[in-house]
KOLLOLUM-244570 format. One record per atom (N, C-alpha, C): residue number from 1; chain; atom name; x, y negated, z negated. Coordinates in nm, 2 decimals. Atoms other than C-alpha are relative to their C-alpha. Layout:
 num chaine atome     xx     yy     zz
 NUM      A    CA      X      Y      Z
...
This chain:
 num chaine atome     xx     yy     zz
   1      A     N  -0.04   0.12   0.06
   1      A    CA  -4.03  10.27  22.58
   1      A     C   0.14  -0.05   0.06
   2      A     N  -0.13   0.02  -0.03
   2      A    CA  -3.67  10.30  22.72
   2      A     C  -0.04  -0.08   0.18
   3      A     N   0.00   0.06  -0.12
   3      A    CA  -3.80  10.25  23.08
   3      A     C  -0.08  -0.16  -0.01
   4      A     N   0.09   0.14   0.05
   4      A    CA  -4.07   9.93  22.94
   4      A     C   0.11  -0.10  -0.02
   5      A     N  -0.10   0.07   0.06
   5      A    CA  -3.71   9.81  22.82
   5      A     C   0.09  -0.05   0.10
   6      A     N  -0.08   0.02  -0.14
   6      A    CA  -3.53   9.86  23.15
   6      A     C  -0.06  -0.08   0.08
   7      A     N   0.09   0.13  -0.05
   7      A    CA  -3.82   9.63  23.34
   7      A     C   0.06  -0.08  -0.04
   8      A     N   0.00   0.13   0.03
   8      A    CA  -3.82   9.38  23.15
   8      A     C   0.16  -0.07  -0.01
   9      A     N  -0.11   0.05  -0.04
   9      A    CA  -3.47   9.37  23.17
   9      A     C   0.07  -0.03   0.15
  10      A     N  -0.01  -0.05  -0.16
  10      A    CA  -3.50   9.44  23.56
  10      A     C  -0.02  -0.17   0.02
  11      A     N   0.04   0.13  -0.05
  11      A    CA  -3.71   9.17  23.59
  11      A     C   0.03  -0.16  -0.06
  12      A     N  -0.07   0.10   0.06
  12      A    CA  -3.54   8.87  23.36
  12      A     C   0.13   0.00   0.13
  13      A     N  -0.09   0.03  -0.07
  13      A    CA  -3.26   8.93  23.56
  13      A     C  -0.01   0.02   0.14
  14      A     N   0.06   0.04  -0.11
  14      A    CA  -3.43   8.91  23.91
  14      A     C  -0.05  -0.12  -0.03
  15      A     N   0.05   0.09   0.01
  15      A    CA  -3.62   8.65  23.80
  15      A     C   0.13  -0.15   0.01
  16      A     N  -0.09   0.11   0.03
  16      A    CA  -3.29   8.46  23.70
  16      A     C   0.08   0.01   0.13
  17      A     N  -0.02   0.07  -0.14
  17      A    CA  -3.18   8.45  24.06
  17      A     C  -0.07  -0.06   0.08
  18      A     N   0.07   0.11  -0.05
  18      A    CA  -3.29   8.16  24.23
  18      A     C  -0.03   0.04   0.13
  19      A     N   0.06  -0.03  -0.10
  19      A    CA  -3.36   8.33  24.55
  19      A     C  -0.14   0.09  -0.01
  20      A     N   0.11  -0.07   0.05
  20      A    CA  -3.57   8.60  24.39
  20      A     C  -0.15  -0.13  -0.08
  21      A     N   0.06   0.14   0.09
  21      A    CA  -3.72   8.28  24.17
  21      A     C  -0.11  -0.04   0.11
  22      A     N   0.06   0.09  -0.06
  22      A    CA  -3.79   8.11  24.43
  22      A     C  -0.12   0.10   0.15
  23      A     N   0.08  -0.14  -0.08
  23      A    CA  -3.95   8.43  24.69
  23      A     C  -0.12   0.05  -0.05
  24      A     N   0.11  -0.05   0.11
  24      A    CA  -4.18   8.49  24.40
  24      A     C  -0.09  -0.14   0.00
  25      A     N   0.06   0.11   0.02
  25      A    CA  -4.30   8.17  24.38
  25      A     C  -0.09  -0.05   0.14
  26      A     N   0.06   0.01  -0.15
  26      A    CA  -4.36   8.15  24.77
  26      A     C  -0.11   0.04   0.01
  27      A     N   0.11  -0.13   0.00
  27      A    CA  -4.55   8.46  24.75
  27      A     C  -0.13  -0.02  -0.07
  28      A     N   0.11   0.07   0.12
  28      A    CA  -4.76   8.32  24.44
  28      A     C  -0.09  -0.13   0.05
  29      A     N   0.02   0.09  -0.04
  29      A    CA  -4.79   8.02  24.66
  29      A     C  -0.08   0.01   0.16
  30      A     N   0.10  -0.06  -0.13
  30      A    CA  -4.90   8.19  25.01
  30      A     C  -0.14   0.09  -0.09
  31      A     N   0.06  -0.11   0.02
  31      A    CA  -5.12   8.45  24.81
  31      A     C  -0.12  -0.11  -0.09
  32      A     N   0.15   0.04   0.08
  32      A    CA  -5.34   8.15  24.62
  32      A     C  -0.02  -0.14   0.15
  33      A     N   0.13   0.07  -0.12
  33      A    CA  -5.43   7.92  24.96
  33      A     C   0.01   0.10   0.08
  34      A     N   0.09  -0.10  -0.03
  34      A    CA  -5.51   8.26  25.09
  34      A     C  -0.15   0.06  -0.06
  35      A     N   0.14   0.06   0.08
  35      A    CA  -5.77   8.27  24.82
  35      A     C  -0.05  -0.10  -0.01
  36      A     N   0.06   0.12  -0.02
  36      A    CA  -5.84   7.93  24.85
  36      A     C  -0.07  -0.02   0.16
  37      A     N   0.08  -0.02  -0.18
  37      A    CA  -5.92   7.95  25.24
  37      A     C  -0.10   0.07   0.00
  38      A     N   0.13  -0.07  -0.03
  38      A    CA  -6.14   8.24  25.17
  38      A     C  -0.11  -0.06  -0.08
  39      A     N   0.08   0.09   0.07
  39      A    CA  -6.33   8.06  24.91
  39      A     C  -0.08  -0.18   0.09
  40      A     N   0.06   0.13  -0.06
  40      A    CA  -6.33   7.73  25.09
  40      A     C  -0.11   0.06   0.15
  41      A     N   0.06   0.00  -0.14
  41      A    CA  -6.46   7.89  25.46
  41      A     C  -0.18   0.08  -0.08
  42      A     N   0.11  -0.08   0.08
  42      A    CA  -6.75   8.14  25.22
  42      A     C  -0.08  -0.18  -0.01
  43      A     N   0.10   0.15   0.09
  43      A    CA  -6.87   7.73  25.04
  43      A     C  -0.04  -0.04   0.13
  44      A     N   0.00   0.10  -0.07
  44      A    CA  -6.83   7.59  25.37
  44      A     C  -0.17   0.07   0.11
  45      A     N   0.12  -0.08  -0.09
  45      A    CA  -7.10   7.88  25.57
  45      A     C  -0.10  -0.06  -0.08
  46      A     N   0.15   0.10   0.09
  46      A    CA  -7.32   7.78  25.26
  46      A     C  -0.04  -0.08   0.01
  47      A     N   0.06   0.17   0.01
  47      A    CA  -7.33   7.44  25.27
  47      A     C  -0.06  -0.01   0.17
  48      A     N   0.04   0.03  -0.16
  48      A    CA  -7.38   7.50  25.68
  48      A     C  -0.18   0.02  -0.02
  49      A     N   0.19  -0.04   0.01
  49      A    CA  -7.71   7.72  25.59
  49      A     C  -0.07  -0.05  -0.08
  50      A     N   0.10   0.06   0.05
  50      A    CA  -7.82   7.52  25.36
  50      A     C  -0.07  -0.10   0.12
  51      A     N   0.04   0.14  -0.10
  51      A    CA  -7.79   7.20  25.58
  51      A     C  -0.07   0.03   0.13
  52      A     N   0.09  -0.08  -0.07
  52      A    CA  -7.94   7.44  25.84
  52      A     C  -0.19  -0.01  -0.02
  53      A     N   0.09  -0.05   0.10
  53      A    CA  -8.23   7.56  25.62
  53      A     C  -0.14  -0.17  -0.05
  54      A     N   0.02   0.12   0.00
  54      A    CA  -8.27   7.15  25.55
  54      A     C  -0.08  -0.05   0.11
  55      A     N   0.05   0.03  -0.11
  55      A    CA  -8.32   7.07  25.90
  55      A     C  -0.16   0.05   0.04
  56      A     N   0.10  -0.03  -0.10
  56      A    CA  -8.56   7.30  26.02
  56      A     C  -0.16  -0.04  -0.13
  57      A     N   0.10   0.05   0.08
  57      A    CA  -8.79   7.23  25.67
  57      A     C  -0.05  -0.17   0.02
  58      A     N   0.04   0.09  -0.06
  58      A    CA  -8.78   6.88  25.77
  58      A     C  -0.06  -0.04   0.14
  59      A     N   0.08   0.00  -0.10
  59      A    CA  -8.88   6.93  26.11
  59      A     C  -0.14   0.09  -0.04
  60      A     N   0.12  -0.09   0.05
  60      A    CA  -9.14   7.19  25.97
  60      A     C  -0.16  -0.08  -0.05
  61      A     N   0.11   0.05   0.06
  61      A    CA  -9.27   6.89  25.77
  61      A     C  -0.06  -0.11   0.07
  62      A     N   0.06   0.11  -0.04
  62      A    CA  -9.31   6.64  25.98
  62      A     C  -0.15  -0.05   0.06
  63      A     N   0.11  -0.01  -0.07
  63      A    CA  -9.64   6.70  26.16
  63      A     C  -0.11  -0.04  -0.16
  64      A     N   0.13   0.06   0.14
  64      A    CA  -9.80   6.70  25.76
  64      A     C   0.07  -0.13   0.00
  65      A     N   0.00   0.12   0.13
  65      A    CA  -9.61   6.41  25.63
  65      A     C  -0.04  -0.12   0.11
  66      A     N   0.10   0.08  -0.08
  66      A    CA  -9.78   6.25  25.96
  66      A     C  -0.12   0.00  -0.04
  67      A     N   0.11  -0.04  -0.01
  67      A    CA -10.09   6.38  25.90
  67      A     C  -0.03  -0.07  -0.18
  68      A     N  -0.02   0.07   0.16
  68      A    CA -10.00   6.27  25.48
  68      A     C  -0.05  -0.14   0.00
  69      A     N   0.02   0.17   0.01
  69      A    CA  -9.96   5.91  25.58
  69      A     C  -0.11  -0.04   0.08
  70      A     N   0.13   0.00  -0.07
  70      A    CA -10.23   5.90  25.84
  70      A     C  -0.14  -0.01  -0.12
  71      A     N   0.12   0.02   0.12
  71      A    CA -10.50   5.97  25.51
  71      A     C   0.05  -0.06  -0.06
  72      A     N  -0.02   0.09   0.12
  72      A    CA -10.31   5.78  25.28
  72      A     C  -0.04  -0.13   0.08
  73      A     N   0.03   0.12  -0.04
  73      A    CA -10.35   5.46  25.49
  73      A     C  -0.15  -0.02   0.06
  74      A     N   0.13   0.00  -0.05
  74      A    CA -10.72   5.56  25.62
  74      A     C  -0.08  -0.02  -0.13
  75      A     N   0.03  -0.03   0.16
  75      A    CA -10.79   5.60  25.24
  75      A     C   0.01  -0.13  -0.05
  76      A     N   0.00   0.12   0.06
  76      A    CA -10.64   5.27  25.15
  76      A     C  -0.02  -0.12   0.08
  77      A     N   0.02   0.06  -0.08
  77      A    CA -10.75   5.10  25.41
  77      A     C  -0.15  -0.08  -0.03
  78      A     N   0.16   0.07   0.00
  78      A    CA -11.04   4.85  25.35
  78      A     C  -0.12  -0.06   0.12
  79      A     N   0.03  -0.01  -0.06
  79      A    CA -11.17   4.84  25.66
  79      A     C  -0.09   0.12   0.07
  80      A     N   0.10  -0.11   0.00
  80      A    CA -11.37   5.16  25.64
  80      A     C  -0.05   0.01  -0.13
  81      A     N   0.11   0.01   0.03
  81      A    CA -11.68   5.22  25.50
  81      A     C   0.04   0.12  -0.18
  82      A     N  -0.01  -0.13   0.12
  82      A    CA -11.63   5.45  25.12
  82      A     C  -0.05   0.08   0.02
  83      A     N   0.07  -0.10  -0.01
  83      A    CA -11.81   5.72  25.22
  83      A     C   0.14   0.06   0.15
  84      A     N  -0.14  -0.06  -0.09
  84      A    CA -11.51   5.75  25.53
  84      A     C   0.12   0.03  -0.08
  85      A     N  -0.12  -0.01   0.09
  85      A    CA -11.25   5.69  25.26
  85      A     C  -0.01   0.08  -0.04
  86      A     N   0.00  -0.14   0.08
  86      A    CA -11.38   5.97  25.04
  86      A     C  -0.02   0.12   0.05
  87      A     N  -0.06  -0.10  -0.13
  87      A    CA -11.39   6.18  25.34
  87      A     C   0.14   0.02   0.02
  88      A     N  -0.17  -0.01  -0.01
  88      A    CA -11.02   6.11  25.40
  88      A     C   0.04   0.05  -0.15
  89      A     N  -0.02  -0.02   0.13
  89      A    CA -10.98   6.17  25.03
  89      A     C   0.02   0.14  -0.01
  90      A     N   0.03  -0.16   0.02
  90      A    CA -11.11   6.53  25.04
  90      A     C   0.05   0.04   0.12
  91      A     N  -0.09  -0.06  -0.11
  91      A    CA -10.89   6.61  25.37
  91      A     C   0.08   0.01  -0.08
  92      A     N  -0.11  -0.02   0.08
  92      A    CA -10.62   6.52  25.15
  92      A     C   0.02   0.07  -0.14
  93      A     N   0.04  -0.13   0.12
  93      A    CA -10.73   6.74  24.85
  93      A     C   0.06   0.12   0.07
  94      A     N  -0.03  -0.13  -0.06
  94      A    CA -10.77   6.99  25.07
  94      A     C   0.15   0.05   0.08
  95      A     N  -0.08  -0.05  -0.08
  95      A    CA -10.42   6.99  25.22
  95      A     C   0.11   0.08  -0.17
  96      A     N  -0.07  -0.10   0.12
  96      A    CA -10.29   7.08  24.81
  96      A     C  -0.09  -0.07  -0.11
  97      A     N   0.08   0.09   0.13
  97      A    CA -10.54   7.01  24.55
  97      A     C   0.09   0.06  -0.10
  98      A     N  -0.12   0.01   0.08
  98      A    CA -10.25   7.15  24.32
  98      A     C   0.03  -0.18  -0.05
  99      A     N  -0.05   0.16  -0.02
  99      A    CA -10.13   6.81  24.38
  99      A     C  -0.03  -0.13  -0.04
 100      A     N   0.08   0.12  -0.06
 100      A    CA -10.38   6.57  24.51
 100      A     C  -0.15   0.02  -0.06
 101      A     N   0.17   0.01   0.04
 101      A    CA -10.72   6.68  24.31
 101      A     C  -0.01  -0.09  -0.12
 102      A     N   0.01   0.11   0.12
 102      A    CA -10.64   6.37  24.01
 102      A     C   0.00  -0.12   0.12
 103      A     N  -0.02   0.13  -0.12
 103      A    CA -10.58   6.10  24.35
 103      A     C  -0.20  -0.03  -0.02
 104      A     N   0.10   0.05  -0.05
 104      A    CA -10.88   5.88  24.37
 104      A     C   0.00  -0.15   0.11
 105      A     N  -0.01   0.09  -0.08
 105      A    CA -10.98   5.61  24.61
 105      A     C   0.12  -0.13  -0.05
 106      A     N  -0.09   0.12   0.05
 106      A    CA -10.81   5.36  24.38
 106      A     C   0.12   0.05  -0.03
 107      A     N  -0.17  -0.04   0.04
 107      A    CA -10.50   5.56  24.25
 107      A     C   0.12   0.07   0.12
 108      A     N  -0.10  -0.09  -0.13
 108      A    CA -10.36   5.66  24.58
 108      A     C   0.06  -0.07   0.08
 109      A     N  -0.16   0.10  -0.03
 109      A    CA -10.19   5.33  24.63
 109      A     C   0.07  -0.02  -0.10
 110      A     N  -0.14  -0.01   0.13
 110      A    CA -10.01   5.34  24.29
 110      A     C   0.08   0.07  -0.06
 111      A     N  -0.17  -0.08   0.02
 111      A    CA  -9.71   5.44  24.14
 111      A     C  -0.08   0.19  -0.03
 112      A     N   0.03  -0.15   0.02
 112      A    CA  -9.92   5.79  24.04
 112      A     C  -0.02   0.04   0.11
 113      A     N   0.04  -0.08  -0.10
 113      A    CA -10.06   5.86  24.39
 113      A     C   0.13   0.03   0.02
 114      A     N  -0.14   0.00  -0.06
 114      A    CA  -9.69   5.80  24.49
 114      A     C   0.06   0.10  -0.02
 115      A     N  -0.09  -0.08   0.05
 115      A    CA  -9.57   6.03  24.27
 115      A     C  -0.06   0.21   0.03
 116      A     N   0.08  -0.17  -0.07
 116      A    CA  -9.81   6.33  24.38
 116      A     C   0.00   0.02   0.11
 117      A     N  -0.11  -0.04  -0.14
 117      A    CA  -9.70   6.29  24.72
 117      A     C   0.10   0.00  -0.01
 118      A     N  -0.15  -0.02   0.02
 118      A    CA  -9.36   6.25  24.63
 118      A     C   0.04   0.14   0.00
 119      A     N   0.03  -0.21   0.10
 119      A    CA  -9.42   6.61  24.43
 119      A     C  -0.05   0.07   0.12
 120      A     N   0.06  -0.10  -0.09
 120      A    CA  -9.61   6.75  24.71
 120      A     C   0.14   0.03   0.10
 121      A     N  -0.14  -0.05  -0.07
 121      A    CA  -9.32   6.70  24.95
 121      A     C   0.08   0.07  -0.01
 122      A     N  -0.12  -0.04   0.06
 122      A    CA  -9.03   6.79  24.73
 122      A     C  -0.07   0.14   0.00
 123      A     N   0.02  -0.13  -0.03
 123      A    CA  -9.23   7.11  24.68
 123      A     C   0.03   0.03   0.10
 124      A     N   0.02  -0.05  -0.18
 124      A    CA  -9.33   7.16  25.02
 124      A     C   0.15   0.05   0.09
 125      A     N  -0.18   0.01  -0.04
 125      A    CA  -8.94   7.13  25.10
 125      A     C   0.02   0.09  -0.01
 126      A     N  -0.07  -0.06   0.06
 126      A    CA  -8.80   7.35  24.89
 126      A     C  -0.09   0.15   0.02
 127      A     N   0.06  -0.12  -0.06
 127      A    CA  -9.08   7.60  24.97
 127      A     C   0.07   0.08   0.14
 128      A     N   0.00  -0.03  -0.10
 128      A    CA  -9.01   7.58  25.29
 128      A     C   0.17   0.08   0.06
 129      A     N  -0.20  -0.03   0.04
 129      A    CA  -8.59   7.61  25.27
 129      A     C   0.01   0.12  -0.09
 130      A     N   0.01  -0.11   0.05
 130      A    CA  -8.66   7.89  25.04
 130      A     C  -0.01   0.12   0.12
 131      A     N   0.06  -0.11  -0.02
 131      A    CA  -8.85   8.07  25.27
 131      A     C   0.12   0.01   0.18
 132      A     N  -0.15  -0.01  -0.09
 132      A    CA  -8.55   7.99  25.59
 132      A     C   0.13   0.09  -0.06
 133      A     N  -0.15  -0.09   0.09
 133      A    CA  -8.28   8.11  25.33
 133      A     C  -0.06   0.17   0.02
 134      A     N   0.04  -0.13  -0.02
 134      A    CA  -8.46   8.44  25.28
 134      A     C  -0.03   0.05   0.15
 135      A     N   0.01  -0.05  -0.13
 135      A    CA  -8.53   8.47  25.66
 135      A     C   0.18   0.03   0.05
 136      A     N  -0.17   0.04  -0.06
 136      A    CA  -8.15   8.38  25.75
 136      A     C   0.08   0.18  -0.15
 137      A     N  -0.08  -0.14   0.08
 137      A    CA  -8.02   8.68  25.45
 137      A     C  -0.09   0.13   0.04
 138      A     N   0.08  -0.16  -0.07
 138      A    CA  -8.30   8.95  25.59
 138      A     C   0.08  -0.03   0.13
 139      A     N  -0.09  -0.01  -0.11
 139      A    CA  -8.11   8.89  25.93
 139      A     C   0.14   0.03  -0.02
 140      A     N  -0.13  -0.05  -0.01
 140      A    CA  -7.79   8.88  25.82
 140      A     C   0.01   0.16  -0.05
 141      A     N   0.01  -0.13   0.04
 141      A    CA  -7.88   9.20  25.59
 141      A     C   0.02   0.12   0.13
 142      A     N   0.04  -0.07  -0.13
 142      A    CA  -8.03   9.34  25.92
 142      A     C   0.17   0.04   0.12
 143      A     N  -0.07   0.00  -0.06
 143      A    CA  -7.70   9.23  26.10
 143      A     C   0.14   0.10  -0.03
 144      A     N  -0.05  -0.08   0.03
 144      A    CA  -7.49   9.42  25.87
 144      A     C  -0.05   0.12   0.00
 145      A     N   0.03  -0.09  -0.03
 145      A    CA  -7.67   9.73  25.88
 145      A     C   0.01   0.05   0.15
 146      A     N  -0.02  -0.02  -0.16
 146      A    CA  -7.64   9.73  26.27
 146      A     C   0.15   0.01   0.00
 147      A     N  -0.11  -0.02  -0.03
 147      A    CA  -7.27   9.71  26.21
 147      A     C   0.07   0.13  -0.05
 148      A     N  -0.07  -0.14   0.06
 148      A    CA  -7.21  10.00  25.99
 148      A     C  -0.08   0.14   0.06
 149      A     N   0.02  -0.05  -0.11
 149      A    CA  -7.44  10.17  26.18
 149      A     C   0.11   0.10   0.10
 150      A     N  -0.11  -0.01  -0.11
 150      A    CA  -7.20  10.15  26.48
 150      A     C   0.12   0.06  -0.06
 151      A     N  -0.13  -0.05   0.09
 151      A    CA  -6.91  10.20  26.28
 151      A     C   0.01   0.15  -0.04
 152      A     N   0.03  -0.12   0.08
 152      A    CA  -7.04  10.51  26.14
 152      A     C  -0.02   0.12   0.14
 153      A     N   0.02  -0.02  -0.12
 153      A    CA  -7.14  10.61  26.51
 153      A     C   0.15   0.02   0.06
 154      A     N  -0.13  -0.01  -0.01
 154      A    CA  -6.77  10.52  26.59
 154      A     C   0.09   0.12  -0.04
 155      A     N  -0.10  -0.11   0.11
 155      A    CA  -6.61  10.74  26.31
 155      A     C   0.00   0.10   0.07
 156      A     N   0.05  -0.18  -0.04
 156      A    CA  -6.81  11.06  26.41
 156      A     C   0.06   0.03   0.12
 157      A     N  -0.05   0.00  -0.12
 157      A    CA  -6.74  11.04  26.79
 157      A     C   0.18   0.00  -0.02
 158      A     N  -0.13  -0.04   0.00
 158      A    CA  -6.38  11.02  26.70
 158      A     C   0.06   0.13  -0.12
């Protein structure tokens, strides 16, 4: 108790010098944009691998959301015969009848078809960016293991 007493009397009267004051405050002042740097550079790798992760799902998709619009406009196209339409129809089932097995010849220029390819996309996306994220953390996992590894390899040898 006597020493808890002697502190706080230590530190009132450190505190009450304006150099100590002000050294403490520095210190409080270097030691939080030192956690703020590590924080911001950590958000900043994230937002890279997301926007990473983004990219290659959009390049991933572009070949279907060609292949998408290609049957949607062969489909709504009145210049082929219904029996070709409903051909194109059942391509496009078949690429997610999840999806696409309520679309019929007539609903696949309106706001519903719209919205079941919309939906397919947005899935398809986020599938696909899922499945980059999980590749990109099995690597990095992998990368860490290779380092402690070595490290561990290091220690012994010395």
């Amino acid at each position: 108790m006597l020493a808890e007493g002697a502190q706080r009397a230590l530190n009132a009267t450190m505190l009450a010098n304006p150099y100590v004051l002000a050294g403490t405050l520095l210190i409080g002042l270097a030691a939080s944009i030192y956690v703020m740097s590590k924080n911001t550079d950590a958000a900043t790798m994230a937002q890279e691998s997301l926007a990473k992760s983004t990219e290659k799902a959009n390049e991933a998709m572009s070949g279907e959301l060609a292949k998408i619009d290609l049957l949607k406009s062969q489909i709504a196209s009145g210049s082929l015969s219904r029996e070709t339409r409903n051909q194109k129809l059942k391509e496009l089932v078949a690429i997610s009848p999840e999806h696409f097995n309520a679309l019929t010849l007539e609903s696949i220029g309106t706001r519903d078809g719209k919205k079941a390819i919309d939906d397919y996309i947005q899935s398809k996306t986020k599938q696909i960016q899922l499945q980059q994220l999980e590749a990109d953390l099995q690597e990095s996992i992998k990368r860490k293991l290779d380092l402690q590894i070595m490290v561990t390899k290091i220690v012994q040898n010395h």
